[in-house]
N, CA, C and O atoms as a CHARMM CRD file, in Angstrom:
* protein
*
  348
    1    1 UNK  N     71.27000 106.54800 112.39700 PROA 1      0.00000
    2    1 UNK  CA    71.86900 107.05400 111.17300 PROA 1      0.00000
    3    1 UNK  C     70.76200 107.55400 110.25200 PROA 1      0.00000
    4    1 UNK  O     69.70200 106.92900 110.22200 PROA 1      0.00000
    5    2 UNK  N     70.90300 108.43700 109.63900 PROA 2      0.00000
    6    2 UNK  CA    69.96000 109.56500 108.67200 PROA 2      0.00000
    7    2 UNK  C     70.66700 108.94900 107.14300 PROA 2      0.00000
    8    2 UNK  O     71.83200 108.72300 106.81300 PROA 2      0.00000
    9    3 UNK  N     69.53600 108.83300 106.53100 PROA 3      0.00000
   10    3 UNK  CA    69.98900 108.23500 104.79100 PROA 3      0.00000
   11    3 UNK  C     70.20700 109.82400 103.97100 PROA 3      0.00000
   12    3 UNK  O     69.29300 110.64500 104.05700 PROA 3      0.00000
   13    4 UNK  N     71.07400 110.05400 103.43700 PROA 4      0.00000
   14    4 UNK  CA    71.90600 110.98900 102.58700 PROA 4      0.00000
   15    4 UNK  C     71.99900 110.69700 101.48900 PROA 4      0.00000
   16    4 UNK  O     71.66100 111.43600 100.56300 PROA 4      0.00000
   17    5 UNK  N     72.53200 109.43100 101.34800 PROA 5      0.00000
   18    5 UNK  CA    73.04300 109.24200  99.26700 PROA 5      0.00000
   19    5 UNK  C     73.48000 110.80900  98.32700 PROA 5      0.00000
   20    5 UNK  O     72.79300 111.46200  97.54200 PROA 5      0.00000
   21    6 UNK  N     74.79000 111.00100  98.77800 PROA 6      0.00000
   22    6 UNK  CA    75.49800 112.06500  98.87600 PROA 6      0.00000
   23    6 UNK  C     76.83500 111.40700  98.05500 PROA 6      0.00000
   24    6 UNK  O     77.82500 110.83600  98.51300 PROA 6      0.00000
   25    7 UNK  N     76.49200 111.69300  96.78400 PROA 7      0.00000
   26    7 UNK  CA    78.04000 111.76000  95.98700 PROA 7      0.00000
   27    7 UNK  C     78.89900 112.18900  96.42000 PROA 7      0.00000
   28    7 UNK  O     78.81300 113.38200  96.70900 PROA 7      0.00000
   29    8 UNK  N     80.62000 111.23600  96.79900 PROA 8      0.00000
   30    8 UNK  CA    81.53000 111.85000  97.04400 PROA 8      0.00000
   31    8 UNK  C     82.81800 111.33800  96.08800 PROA 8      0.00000
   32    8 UNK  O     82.58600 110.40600  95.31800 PROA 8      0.00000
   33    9 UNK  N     84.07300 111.87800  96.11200 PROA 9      0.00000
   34    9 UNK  CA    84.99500 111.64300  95.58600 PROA 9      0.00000
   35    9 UNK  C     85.63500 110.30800  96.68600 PROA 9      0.00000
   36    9 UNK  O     85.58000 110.28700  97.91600 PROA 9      0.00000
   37   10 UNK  N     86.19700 109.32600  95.80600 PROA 10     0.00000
   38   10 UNK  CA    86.99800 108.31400  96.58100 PROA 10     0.00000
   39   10 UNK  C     88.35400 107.61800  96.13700 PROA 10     0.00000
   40   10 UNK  O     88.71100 107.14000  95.06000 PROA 10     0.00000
   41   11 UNK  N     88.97400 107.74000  97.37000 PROA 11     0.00000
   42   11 UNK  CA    90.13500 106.62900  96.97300 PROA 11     0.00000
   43   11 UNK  C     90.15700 105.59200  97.43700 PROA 11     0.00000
   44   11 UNK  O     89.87000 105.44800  98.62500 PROA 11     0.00000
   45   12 UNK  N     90.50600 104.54100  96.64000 PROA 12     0.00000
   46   12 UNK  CA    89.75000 103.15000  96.53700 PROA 12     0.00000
   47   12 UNK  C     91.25500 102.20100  95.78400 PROA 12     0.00000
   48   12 UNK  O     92.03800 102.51200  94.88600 PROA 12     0.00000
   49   13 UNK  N     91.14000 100.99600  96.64500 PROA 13     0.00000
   50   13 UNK  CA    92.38500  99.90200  95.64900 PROA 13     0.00000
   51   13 UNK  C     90.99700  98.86700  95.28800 PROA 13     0.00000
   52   13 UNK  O     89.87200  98.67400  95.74800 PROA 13     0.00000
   53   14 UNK  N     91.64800  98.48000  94.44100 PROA 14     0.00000
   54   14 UNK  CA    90.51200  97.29900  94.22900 PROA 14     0.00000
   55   14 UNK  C     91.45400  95.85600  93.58000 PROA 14     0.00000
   56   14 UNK  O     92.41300  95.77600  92.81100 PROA 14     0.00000
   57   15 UNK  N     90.49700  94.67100  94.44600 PROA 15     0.00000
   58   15 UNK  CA    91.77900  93.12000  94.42400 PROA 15     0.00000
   59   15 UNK  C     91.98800  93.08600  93.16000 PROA 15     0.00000
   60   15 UNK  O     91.99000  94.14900  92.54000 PROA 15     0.00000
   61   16 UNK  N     92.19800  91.91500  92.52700 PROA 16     0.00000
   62   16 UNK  CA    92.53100  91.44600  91.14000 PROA 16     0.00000
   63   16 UNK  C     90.95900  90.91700  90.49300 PROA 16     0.00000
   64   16 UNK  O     90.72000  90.64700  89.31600 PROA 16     0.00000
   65   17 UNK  N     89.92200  90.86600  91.76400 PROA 17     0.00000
   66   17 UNK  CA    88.52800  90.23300  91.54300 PROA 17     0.00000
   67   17 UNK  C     87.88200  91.30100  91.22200 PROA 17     0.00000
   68   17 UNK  O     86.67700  91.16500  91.01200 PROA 17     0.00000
   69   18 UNK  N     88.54200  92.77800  91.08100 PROA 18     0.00000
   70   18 UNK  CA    87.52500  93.85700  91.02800 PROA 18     0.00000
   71   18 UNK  C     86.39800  94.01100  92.12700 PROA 18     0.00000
   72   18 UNK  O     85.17600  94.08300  92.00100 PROA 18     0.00000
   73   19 UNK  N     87.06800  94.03300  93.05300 PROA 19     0.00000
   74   19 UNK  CA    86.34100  94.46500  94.49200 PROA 19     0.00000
   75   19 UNK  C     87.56500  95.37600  95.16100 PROA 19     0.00000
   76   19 UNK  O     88.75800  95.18800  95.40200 PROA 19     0.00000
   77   20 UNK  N     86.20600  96.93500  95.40100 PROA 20     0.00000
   78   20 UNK  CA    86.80800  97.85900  95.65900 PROA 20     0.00000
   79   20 UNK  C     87.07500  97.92900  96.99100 PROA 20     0.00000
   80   20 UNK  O     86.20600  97.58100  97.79000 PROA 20     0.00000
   81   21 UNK  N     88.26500  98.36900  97.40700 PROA 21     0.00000
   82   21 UNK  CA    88.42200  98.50500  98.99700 PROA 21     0.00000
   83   21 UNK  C     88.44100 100.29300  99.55900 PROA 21     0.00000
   84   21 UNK  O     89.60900 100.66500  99.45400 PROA 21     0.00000
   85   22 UNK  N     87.78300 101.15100  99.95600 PROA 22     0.00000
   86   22 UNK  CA    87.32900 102.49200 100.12400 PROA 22     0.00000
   87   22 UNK  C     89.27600 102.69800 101.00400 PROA 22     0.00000
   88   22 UNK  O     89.97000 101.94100 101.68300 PROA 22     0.00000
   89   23 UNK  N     89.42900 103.89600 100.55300 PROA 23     0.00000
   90   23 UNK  CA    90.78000 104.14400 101.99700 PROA 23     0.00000
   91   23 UNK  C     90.54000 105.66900 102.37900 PROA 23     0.00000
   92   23 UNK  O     91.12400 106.06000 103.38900 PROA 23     0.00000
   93   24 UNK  N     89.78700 106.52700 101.71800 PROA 24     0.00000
   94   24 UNK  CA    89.73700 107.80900 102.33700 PROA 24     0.00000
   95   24 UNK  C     88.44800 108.78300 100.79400 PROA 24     0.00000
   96   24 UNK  O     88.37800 108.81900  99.56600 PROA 24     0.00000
   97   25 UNK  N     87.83600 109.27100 101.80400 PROA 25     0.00000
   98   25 UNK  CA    86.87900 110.15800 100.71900 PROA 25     0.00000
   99   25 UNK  C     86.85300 111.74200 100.88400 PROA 25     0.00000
  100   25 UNK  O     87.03800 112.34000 101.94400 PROA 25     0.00000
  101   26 UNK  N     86.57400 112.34500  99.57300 PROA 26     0.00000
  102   26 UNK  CA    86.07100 114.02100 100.06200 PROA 26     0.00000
  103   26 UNK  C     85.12300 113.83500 100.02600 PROA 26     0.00000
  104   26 UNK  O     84.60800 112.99300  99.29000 PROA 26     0.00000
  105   27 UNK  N     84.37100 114.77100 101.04200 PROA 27     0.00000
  106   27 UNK  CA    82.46400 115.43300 100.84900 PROA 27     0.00000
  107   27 UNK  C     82.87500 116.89600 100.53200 PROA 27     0.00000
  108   27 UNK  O     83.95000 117.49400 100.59800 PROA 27     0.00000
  109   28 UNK  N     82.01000 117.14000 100.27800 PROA 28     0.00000
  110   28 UNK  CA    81.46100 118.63200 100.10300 PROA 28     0.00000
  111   28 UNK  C     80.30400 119.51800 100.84100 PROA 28     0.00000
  112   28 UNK  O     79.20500 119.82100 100.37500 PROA 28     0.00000
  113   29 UNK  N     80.80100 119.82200 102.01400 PROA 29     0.00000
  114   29 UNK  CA    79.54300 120.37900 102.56800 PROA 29     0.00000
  115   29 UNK  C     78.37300 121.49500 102.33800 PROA 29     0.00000
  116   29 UNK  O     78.29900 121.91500 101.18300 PROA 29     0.00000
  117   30 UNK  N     77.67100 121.90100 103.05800 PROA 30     0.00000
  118   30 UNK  CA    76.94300 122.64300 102.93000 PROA 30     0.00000
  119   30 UNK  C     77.20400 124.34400 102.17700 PROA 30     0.00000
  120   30 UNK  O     76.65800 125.00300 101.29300 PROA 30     0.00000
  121   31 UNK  N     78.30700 124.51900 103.08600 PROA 31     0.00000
  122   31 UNK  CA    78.62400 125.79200 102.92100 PROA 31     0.00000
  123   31 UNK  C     80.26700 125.86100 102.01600 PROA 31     0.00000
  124   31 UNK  O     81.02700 126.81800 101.87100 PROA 31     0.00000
  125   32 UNK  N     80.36700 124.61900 101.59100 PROA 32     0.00000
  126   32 UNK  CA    81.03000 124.74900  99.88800 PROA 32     0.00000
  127   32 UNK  C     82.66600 124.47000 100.53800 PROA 32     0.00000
  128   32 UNK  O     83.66400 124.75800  99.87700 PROA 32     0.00000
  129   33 UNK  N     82.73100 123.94500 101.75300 PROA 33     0.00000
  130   33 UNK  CA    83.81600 123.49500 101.95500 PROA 33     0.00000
  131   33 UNK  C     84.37300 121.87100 101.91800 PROA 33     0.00000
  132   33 UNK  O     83.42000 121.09700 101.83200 PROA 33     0.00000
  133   34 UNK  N     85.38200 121.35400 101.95400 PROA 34     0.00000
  134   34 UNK  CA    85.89900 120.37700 101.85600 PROA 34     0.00000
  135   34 UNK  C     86.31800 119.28500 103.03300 PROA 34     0.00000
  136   34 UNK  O     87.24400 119.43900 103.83000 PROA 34     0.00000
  137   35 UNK  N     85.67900 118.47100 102.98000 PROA 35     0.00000
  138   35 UNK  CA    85.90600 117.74200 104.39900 PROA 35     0.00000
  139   35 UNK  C     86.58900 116.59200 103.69300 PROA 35     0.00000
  140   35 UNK  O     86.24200 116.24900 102.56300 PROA 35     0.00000
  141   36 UNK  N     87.58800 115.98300 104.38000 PROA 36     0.00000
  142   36 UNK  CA    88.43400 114.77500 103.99300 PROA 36     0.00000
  143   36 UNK  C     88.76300 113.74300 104.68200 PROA 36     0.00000
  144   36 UNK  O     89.79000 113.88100 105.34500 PROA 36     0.00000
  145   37 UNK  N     87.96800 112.25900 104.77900 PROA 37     0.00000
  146   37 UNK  CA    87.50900 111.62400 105.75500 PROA 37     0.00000
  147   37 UNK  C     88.38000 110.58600 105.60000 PROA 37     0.00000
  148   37 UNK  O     88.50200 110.26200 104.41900 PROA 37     0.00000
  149   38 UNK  N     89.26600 109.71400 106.65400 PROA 38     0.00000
  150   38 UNK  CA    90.27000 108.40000 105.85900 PROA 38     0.00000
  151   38 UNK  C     89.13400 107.49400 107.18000 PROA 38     0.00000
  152   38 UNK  O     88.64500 107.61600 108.30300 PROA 38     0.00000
  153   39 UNK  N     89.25200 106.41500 105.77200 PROA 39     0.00000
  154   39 UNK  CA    88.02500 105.29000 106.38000 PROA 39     0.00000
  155   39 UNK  C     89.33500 104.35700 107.44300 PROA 39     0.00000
  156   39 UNK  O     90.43300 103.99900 107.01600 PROA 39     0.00000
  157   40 UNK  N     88.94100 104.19100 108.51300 PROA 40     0.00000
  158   40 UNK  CA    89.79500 103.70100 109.26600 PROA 40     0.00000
  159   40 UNK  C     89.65100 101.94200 109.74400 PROA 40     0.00000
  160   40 UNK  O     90.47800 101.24900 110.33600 PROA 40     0.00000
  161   41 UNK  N     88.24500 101.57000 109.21700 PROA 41     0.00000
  162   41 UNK  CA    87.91800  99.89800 109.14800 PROA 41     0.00000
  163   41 UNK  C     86.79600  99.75000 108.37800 PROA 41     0.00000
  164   41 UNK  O     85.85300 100.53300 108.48700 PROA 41     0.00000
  165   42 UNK  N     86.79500  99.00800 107.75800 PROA 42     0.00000
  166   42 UNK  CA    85.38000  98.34500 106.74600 PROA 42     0.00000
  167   42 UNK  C     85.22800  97.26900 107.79400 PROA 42     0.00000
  168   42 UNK  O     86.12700  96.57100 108.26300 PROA 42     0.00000
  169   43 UNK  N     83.86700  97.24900 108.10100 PROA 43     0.00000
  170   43 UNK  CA    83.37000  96.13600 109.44700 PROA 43     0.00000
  171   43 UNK  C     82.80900  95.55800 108.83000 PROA 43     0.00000
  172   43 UNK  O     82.96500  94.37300 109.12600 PROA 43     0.00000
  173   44 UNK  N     81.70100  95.79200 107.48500 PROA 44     0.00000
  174   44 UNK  CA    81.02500  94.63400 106.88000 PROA 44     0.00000
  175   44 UNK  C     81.33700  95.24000 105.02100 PROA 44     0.00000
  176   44 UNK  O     82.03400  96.16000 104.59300 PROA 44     0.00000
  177   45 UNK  N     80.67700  94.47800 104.49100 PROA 45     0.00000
  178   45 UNK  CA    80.48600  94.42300 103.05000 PROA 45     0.00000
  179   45 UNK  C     79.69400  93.44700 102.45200 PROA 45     0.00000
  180   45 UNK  O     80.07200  92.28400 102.30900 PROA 45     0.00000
  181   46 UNK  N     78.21600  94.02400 101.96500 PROA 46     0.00000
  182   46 UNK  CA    77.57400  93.68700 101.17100 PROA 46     0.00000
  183   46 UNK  C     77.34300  94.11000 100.13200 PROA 46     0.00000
  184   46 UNK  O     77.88600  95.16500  99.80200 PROA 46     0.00000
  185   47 UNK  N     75.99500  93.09500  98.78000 PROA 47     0.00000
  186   47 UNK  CA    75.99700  93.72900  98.15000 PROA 47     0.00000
  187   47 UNK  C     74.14600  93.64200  98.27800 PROA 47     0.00000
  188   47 UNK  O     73.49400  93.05300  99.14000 PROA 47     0.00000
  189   48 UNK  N     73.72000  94.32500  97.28000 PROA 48     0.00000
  190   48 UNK  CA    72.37800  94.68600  97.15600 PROA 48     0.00000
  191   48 UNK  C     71.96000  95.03300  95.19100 PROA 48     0.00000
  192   48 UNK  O     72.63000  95.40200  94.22700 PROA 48     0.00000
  193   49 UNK  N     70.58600  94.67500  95.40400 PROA 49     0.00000
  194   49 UNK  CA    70.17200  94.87900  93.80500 PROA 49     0.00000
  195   49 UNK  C     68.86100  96.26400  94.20700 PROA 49     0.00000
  196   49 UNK  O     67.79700  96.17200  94.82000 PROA 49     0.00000
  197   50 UNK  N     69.40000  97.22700  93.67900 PROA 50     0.00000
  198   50 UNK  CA    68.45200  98.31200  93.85300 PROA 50     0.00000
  199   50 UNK  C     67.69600  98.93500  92.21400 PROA 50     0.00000
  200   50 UNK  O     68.26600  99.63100  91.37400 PROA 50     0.00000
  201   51 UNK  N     66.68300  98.55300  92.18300 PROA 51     0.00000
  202   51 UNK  CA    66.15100  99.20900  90.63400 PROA 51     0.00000
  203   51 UNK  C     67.18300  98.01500  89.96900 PROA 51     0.00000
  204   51 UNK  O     67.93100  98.33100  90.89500 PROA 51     0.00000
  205   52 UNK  N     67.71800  97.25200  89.45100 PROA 52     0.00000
  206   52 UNK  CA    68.42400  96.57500  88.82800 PROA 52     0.00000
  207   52 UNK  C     69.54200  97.21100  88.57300 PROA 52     0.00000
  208   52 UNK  O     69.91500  97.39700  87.41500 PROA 52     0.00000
  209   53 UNK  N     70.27500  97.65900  89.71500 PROA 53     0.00000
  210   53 UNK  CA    71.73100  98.38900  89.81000 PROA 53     0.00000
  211   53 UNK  C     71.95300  97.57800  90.98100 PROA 53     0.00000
  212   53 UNK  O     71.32800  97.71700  92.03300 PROA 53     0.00000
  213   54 UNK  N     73.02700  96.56700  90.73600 PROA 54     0.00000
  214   54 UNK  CA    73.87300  95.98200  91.59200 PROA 54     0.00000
  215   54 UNK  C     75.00100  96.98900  92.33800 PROA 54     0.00000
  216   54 UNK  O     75.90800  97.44400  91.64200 PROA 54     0.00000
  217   55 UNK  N     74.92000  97.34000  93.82200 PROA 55     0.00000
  218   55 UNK  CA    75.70000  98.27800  94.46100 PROA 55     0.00000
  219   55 UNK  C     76.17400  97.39700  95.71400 PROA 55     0.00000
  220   55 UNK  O     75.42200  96.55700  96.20900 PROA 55     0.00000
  221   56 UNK  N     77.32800  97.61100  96.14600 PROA 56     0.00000
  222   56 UNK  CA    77.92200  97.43800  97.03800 PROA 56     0.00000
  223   56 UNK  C     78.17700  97.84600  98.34100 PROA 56     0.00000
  224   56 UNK  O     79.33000  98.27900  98.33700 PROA 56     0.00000
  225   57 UNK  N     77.67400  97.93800  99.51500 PROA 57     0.00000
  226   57 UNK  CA    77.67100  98.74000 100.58600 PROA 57     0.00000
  227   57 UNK  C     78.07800  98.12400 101.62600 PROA 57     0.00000
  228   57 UNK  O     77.89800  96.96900 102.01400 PROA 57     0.00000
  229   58 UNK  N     78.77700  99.19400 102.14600 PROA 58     0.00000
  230   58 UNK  CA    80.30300  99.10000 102.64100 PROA 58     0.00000
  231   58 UNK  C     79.84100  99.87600 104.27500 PROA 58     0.00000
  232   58 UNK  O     79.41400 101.03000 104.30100 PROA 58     0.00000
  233   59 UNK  N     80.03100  98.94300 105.70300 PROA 59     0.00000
  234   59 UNK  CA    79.76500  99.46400 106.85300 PROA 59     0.00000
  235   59 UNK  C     81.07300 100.18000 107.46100 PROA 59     0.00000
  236   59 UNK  O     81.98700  99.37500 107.63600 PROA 59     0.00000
  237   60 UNK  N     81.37700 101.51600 107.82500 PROA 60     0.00000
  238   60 UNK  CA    82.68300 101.45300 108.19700 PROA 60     0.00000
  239   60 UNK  C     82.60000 102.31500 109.14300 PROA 60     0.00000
  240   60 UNK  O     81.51700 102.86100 109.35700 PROA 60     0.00000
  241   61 UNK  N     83.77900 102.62900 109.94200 PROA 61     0.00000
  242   61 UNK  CA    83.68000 103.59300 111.01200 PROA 61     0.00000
  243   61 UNK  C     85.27400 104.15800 111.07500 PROA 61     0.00000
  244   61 UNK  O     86.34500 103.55500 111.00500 PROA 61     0.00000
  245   62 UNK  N     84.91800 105.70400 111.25300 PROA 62     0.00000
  246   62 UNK  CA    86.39100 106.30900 111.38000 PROA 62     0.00000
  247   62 UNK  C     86.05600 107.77100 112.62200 PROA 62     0.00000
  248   62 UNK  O     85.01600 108.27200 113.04900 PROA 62     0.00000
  249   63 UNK  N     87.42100 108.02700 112.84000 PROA 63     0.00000
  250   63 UNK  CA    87.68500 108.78900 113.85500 PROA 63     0.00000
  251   63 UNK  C     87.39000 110.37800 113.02900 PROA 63     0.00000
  252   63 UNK  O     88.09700 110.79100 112.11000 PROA 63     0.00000
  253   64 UNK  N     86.23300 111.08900 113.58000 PROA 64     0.00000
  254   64 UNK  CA    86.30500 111.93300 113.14400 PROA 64     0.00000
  255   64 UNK  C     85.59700 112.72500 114.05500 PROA 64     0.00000
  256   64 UNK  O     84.49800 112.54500 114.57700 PROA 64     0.00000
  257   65 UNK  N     86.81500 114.08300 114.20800 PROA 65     0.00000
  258   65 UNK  CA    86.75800 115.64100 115.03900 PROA 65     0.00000
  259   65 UNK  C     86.92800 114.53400 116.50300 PROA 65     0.00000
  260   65 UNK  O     86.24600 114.92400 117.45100 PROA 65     0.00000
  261   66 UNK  N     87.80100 113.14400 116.78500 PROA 66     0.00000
  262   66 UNK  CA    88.09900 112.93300 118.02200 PROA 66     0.00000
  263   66 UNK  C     87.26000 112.04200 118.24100 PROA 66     0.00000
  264   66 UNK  O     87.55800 111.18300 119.07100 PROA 66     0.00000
  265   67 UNK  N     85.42800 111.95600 117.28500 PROA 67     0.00000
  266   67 UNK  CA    84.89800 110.77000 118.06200 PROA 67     0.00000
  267   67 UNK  C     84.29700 109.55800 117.14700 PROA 67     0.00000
  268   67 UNK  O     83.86800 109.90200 116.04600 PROA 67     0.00000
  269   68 UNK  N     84.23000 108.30700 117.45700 PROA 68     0.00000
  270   68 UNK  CA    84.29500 107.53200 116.38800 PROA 68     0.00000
  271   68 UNK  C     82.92200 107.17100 116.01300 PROA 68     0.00000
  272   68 UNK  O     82.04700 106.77400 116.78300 PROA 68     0.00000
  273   69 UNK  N     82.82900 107.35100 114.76200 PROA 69     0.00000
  274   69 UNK  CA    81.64400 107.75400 113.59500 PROA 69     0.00000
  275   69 UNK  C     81.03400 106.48600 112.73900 PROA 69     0.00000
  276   69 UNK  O     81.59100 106.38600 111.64500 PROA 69     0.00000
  277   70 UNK  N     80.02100 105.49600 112.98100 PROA 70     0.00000
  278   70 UNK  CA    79.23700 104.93400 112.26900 PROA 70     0.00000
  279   70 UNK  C     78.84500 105.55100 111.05700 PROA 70     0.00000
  280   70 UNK  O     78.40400 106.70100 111.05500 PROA 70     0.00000
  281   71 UNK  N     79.02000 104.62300 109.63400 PROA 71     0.00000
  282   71 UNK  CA    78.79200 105.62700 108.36200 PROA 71     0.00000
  283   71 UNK  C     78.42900 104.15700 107.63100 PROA 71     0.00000
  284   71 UNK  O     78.78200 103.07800 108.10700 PROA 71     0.00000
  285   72 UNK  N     77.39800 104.36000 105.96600 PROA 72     0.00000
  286   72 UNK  CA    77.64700 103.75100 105.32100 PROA 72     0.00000
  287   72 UNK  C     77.86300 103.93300 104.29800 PROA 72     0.00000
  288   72 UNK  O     77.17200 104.83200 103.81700 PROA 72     0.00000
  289   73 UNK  N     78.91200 103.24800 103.30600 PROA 73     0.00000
  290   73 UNK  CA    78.82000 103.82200 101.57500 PROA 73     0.00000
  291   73 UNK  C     78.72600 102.74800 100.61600 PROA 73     0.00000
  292   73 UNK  O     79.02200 101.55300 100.62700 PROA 73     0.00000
  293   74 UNK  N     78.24500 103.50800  99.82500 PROA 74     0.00000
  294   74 UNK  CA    77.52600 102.82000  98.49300 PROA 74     0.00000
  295   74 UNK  C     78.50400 102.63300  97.37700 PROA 74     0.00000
  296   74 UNK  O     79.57900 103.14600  97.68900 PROA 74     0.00000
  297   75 UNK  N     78.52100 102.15500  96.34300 PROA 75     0.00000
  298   75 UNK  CA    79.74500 101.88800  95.39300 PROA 75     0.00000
  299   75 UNK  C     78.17400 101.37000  93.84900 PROA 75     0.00000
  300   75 UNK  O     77.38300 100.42700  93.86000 PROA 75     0.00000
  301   76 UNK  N     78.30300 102.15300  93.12200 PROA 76     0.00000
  302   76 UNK  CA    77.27500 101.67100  92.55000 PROA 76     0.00000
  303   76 UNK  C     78.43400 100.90400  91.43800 PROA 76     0.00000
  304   76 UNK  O     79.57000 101.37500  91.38800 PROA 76     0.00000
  305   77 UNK  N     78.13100  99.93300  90.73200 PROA 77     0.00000
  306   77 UNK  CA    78.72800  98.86900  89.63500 PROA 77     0.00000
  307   77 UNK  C     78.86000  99.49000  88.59700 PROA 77     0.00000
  308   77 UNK  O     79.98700  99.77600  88.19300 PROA 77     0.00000
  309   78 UNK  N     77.69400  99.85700  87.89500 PROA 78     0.00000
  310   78 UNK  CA    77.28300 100.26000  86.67900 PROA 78     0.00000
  311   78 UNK  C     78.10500 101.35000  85.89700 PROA 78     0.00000
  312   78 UNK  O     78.58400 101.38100  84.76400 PROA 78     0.00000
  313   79 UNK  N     78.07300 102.37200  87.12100 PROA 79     0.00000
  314   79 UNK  CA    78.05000 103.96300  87.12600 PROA 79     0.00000
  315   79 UNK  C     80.30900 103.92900  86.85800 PROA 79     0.00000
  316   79 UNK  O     81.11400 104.15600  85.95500 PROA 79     0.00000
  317   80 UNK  N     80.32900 103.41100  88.60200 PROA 80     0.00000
  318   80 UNK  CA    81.59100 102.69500  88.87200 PROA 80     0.00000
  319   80 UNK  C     81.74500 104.45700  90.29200 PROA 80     0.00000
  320   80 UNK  O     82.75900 105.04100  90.67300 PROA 80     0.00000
  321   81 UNK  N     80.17500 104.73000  90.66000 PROA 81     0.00000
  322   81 UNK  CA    79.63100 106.00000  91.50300 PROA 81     0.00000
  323   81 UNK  C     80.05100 105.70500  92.97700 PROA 81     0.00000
  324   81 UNK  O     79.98500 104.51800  93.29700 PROA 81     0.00000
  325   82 UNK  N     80.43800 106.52000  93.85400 PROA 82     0.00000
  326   82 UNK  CA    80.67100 105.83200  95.41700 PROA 82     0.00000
  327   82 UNK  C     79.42300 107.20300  95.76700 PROA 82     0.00000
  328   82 UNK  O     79.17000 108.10300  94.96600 PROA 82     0.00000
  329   83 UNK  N     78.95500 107.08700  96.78100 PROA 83     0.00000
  330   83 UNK  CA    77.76000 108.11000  97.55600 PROA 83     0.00000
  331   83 UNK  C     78.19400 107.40300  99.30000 PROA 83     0.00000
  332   83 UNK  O     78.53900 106.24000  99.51200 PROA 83     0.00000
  333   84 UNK  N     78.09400 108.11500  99.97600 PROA 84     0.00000
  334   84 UNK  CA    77.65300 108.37500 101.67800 PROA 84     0.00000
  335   84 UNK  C     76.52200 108.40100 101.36700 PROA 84     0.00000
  336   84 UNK  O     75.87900 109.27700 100.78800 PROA 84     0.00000
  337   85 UNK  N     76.12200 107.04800 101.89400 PROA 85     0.00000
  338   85 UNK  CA    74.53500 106.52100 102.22900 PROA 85     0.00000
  339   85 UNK  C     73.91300 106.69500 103.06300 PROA 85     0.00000
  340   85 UNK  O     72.71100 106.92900 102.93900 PROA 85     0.00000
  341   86 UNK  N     74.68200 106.62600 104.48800 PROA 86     0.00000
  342   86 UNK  CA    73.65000 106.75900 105.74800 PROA 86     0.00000
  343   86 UNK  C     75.06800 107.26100 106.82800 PROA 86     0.00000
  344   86 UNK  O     76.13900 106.65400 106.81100 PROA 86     0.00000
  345   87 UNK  N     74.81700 108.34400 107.62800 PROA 87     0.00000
  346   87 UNK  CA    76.17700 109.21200 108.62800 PROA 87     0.00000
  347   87 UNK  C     75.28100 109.16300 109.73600 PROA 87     0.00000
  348   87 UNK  O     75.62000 109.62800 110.82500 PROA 87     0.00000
């Protein structure tokens, strides 16, 4: 996996504890189009202290163009920011 930290748009439920659960994101690619990814399992969830920004990163894998895709995303606290960390 290649590190990115690539702002994307997300839809997200989050419990009553304020822990977000990811269910599908847009990217924005290169050439200014729209890709629309539905996260199909969260396998892990941690968190991490980066620069003194508590972020949340989220291991997940979904079916995408047919083949299934190792990804990770970030959820920064502070910001309340999601980024594609590592594809």
């Amino acid at each position: 996996m290649r590190i990115l930290m690539q702002p994307i748009d997300m839809i997200a439920w989050f419990t009553r504890e304020g822990i977000p659960n990811p269910i599908r994101y847009k990217l924005t690619s290169d050439d200014t189009s729209n890709i629309v990814v539905k996260v199909d399992r969260v396998i892990t969830r941690s968190e991490e202290k980066l620069a003194g920004n508590r972020m949340l990163i989220f291991r997940c894998q979904s079916e995408i163009n047919g083949l299934l895709k190792l990804y990770e995303l970030k959820y920064e606290l502070s910001t309340c920011k999601w980024y594609l960390h590592k594809a």
